[in-house]
C-alpha positions as CSV (number, residue, x, y, z in Angstrom):
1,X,38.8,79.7,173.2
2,X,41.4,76.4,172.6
3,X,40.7,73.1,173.4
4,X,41.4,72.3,176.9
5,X,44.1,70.2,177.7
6,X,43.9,66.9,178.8
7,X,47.2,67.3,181.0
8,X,46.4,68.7,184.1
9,X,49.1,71.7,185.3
10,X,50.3,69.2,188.1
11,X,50.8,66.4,185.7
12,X,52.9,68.9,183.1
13,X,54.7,70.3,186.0
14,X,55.8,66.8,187.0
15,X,56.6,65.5,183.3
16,X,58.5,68.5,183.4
17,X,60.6,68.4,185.9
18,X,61.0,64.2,185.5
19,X,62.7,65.4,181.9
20,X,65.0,67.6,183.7
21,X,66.4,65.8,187.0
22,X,66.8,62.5,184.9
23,X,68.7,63.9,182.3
24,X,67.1,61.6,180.1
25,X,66.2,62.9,176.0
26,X,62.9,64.2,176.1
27,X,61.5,61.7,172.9
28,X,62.1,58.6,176.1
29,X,60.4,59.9,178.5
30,X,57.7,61.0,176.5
31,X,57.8,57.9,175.5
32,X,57.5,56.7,179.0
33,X,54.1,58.8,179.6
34,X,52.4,57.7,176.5
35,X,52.5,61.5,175.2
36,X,53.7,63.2,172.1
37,X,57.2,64.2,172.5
38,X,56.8,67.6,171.3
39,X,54.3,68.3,173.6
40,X,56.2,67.2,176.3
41,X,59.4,69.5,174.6
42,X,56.7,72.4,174.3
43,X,56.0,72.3,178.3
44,X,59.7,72.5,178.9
45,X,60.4,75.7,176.8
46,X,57.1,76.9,178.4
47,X,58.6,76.5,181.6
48,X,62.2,77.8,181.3
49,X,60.3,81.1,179.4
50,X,58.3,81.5,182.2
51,X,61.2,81.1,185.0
52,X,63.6,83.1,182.5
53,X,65.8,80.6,181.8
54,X,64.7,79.4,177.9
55,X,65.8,80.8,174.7
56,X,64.8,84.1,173.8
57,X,63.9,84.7,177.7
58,X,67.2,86.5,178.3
59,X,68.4,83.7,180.3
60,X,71.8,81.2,180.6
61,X,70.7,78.1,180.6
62,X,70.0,76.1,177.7
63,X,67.2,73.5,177.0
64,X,67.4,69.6,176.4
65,X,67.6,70.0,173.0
66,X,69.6,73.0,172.9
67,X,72.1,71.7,175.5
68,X,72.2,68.3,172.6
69,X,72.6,70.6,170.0
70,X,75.6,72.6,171.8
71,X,77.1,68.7,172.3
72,X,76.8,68.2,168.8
73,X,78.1,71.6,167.7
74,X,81.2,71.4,170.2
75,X,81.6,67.7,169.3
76,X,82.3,68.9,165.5
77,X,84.3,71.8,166.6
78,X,86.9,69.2,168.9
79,X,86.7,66.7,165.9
80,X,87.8,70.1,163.9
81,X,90.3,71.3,165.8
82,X,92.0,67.8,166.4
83,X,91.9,67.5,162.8
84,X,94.0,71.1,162.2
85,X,96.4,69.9,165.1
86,X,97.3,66.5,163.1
87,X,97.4,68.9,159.3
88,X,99.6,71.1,161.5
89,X,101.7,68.3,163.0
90,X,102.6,67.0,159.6
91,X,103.1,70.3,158.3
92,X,106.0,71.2,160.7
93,X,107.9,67.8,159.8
94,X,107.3,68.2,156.4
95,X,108.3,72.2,156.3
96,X,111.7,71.5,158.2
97,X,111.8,74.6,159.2
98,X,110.7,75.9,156.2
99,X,107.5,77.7,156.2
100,X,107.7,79.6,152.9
101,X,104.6,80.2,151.3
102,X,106.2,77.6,148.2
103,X,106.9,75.2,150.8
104,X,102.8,75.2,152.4
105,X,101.2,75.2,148.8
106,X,103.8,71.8,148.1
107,X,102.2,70.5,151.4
108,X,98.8,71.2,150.1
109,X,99.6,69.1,146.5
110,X,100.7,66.4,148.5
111,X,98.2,66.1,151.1
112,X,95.0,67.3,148.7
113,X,93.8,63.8,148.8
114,X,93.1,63.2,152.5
115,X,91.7,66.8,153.5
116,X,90.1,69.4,151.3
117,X,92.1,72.5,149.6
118,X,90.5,75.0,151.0
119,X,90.6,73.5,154.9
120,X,94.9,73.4,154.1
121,X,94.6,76.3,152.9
122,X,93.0,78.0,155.6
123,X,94.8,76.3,158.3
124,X,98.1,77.3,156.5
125,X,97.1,80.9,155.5
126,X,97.4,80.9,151.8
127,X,94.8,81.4,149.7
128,X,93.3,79.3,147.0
129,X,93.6,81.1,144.2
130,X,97.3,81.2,144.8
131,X,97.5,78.0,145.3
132,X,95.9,76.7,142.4
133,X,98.2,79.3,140.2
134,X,101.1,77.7,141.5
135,X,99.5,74.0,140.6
136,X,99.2,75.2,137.6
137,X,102.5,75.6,136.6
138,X,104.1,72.3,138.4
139,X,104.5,71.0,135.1
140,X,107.0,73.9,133.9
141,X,108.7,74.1,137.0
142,X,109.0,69.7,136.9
143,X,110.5,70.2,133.4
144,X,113.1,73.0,134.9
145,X,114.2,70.7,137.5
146,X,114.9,67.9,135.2
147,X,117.1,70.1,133.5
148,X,119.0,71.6,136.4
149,X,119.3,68.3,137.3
150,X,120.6,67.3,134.0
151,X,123.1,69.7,134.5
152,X,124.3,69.3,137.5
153,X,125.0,65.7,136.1
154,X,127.0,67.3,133.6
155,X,128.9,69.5,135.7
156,X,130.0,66.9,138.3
157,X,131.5,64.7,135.4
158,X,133.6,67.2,134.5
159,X,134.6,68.7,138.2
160,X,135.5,65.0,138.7
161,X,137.2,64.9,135.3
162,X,139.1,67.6,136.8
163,X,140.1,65.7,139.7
164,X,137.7,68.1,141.4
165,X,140.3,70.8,140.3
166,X,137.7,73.2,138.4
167,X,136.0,76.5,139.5
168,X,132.6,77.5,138.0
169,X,134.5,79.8,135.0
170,X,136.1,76.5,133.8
171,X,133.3,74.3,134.0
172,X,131.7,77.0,132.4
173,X,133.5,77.0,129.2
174,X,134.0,73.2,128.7
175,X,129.9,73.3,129.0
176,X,130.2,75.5,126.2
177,X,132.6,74.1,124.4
178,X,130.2,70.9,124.5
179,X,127.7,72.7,122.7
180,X,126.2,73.1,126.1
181,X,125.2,77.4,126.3
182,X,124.9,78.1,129.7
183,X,125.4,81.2,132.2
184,X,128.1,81.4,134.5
185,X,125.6,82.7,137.1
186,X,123.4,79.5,136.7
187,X,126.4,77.6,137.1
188,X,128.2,79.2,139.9
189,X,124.3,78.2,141.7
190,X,124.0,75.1,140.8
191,X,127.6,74.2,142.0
192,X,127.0,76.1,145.5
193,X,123.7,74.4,145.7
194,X,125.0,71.1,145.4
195,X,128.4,71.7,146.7
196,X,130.7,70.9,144.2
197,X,133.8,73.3,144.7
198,X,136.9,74.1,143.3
199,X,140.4,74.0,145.1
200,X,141.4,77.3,145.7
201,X,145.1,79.3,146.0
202,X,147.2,78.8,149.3
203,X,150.7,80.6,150.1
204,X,153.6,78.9,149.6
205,X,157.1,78.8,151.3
206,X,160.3,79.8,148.9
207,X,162.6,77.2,148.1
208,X,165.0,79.5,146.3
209,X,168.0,80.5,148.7
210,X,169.0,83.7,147.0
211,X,172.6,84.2,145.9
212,X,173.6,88.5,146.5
213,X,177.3,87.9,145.7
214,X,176.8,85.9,142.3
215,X,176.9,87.8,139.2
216,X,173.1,88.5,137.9
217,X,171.8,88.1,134.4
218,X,169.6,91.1,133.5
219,X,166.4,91.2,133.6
220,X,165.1,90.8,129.7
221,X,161.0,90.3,130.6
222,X,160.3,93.2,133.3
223,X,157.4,91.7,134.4
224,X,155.9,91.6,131.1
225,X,154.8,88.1,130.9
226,X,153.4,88.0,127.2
227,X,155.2,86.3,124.1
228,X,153.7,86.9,120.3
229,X,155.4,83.3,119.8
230,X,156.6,79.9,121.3
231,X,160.3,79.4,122.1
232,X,160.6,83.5,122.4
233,X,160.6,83.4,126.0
234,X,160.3,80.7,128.9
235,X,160.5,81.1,133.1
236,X,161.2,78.4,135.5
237,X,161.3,78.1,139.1
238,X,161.7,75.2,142.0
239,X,159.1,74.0,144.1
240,X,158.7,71.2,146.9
241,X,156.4,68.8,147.4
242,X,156.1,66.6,150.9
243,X,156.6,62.7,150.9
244,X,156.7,60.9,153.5
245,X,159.0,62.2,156.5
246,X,161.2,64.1,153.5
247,X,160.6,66.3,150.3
248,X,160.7,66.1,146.6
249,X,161.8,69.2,144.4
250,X,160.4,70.1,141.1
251,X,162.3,72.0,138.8
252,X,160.1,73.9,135.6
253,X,160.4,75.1,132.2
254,X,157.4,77.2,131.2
255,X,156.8,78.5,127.5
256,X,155.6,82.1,128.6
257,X,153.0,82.4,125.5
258,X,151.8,79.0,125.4
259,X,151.8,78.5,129.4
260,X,152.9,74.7,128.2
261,X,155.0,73.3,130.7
262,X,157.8,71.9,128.3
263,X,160.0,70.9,131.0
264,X,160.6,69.8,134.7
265,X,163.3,67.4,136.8
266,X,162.2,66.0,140.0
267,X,164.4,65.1,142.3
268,X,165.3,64.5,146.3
269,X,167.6,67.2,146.2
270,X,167.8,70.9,144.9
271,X,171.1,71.3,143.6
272,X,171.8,72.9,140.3
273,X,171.8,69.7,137.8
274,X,167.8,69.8,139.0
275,X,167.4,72.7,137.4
276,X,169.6,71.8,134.3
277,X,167.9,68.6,133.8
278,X,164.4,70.7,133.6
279,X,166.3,72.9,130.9
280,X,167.9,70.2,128.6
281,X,164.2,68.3,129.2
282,X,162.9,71.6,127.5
283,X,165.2,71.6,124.6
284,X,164.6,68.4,123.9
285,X,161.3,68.6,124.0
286,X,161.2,71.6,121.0
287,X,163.3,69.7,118.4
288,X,166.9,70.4,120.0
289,X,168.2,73.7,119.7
290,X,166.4,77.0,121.0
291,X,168.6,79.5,119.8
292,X,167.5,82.4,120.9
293,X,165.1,81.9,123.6
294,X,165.2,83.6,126.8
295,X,164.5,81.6,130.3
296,X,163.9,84.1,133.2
297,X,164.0,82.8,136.7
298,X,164.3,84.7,140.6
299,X,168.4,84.7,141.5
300,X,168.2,81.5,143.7
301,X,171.8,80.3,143.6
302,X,171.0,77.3,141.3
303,X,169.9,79.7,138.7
304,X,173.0,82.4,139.3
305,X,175.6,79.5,139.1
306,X,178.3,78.8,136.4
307,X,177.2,75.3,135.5
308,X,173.9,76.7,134.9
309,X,175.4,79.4,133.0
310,X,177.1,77.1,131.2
311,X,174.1,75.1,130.3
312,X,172.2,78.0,129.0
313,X,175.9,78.7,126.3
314,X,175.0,75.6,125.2
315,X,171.7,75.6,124.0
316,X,171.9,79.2,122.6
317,X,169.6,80.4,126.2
318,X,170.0,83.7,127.4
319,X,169.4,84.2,131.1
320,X,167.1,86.9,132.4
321,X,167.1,87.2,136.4
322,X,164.2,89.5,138.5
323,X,165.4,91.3,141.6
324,X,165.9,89.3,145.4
325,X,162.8,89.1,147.0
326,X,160.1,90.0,144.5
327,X,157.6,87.3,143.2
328,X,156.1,89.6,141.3
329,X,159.5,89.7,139.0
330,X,158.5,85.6,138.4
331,X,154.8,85.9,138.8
332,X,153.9,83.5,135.8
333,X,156.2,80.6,137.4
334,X,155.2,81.2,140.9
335,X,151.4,81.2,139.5
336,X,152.1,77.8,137.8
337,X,153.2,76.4,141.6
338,X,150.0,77.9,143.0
339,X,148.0,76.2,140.8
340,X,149.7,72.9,141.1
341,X,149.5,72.9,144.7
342,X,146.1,73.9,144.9
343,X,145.2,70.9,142.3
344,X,146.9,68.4,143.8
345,X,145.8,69.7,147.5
346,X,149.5,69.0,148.9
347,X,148.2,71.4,152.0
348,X,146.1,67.7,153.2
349,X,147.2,65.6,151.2
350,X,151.1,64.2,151.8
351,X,152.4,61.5,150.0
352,X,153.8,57.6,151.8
353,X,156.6,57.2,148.7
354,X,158.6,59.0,146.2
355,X,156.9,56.9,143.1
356,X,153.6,58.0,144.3
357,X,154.2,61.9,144.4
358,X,155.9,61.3,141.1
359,X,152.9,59.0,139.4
360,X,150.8,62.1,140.5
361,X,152.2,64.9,139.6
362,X,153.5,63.3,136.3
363,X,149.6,62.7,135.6
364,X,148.4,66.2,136.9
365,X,150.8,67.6,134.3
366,X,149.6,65.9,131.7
367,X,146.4,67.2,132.3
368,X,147.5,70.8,132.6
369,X,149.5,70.6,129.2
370,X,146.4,69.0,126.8
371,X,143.1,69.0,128.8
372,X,142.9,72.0,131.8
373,X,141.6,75.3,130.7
374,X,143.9,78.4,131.0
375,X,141.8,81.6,131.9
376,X,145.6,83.4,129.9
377,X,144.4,81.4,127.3
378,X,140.6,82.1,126.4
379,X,140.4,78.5,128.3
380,X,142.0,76.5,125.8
381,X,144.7,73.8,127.4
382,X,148.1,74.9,126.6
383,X,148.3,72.2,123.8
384,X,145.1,73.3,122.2
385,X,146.4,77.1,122.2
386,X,149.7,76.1,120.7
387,X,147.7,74.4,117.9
388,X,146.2,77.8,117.4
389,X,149.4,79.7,117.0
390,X,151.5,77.4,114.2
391,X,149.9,74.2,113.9
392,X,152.0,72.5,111.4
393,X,155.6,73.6,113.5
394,X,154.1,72.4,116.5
395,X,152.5,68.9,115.7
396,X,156.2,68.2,114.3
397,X,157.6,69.6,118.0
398,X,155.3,67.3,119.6
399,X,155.7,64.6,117.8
């Protein structure tokens, strides 16, 4: 038989229910009554199993202790859960609307310091192992970057060399030609990535009025653009270039096999002595005399007229004419045009005064004649292929 209590029942009732309508800890009031705090706590749970309310009893409510221990636990739980809603917060600025599985585990490096791995990781659904994978290889990836970046340093010097002229197949091949071996694929992505574009080809309007009732010259090329020498065959066209509230005209002579511009006239008008003035700049410019040497142009009247004619006696030229209407019959000089206008972006760009146009397209062709690649060419410049064909003629042409 146990050793009676020195409590009576009415004074445990009492301590009993003092403990639960003050709401007070049970270790106080205990305290209070001079008695052993787990007594008094063993009195409560003896109660609440008897009315069916304690744990284990089947009941719903809880006791002192447990209710402190629920605060706790729920405490820890808010304290959690306000600590995933800040990790989240800053996750959604710092994603941007990115929430790629790349883009959580470069939150994770960053943030590693202030909360553990594995609570980012949970909260972000990735899993460690991954994530740690990935860390593993920042280095590699850091040294990648570097050189993309690196490149893309490379390739906007020469885009802007270019006068932001070149196209990823260009810069391709004066990367190469730098010593620099690189995939057109990479390129073409770093350039859309960082947006560095090329001009590209826009119509333009004809400025040759054809002639019907003139007498032609025959047609000597047939659309078979290709030369096995300089000075075997040229083409020429006219072109027009806004400036100001009027126009400029550009008159061309192109060497069909070097693509080398060798002549052009600009003027404010497009009579026929434009045209003859690109010619004799031509001749000039290959020693002289080019017996010989055919020049095919579209039958715009300049081109069909006697002085012109006359011009061509001269210098030993015989004309060669395509049919009214087809560009295709002067594709190489209309392509020359296309190019220039694209370059020089005369669709937004319009120049104030007649020296300005000519300062600029004076320095644009000196570009395209020694320094822009030619796709015709294997992307050599014009002066670079001729160097390629007869070196010791040509340095004594240019000269």
């Amino acid at each position: 038989m146990g050793r009676p209590s020195k409590y009576t029942e009415e004074f445990q009732r009492d301590a009993v229910d003092l403990v639960r309508s003050s709401g007070r800890p049970i270790n106080q009031v205990a305290r209070e009554l001079g008695m052993s705090h787990e007594t008094l706590r063993n009195w409560v749970r003896k109660q609440e199993r008897q009315a069916g309310t304690g744990p284990g009893s089947g009941g719903d409510a809880l006791s002192v202790a447990d209710k402190d221990a629920e605060i706790a636990r729920l405490r820890r739980e808010v304290a959690e859960l306000r600590q995933e809603k800040e990790i989240l917060r800053k996750a959604a600025a710092y994603f941007e609307g990115d929430g790629s599985v790349i883009s959580r585990f470069r939150f994770i490096s960053t943030h590693r310091a202030t909360w553990s791995v594995k609570r980012l990781c949970r909260i972000l659904a990735v899993s460690r192992s991954g994530f740690y994978r990935w860390a593993a290889s920042e280095p590699t990836r850091q040294a990648h970057a570097a050189a993309e970046d690196a490149l893309a340093e490379q390739i906007t010097i020469i885009h802007a060399d270019s006068d932001g002229t070149y196209g990823s197949p260009r810069v391709t091949v004066e990367l190469r030609d730098r010593g620099v071996q690189v995939n057109r694929k990479r390129i073409e992505r770093i350039m859309r990535q960082r947006e560095i574009v090329g001009r590209h080809l826009r119509r333009r309007k004809r400025t040759i009025i054809p002639d019907p009732a003139a007498p032609p010259a025959p047609d000597l090329i047939g659309r078979n653009f290709t030369a096995t020498a300089p000075d075997q065959r040229w083409c020429g066209d006219i072109t027009y270039l806004r400036v100001g509230g009027g126009w400029l005209y550009l008159a061309t002579v192109i060497d069909i096999a070097t693509r080398r511009l060798i002549g052009w006239s600009i003027n404010t008008h497009m009579r026929t002595s434009l045209i003859i003035d690109a010619l004799d700049a031509a001749v000039a410019a290959r020693g002289g005399r080019v017996d010989g040497v055919i020049f095919h142009s579209d039958r715009g009247a300049q081109y069909v007229s006697s002085d012109f004619a006359d011009a061509c006696r001269r210098h030993g030229v015989h004309r060669s004419m395509g049919r009214i209407g087809s560009s295709y019959d002067n594709a190489l000089a209309e392509a020359f045009f296309a190019t220039l206008k694209r370059e020089l972006d005369v669709d937004h760009h319009h120049w104030s005064t007649e020296p300005d146009a000519r300062r600029d397209v004076f320095r644009w062709i000196a570009f395209y004649n020694h320094r822009r690649r030619h796709s015709a060419l294997g992307y050599l410049s014009p002066a670079n292929y001729e160097q390629t064909l007869t070196p010791v003629t040509l340095q004594q042409i240019a000269a």
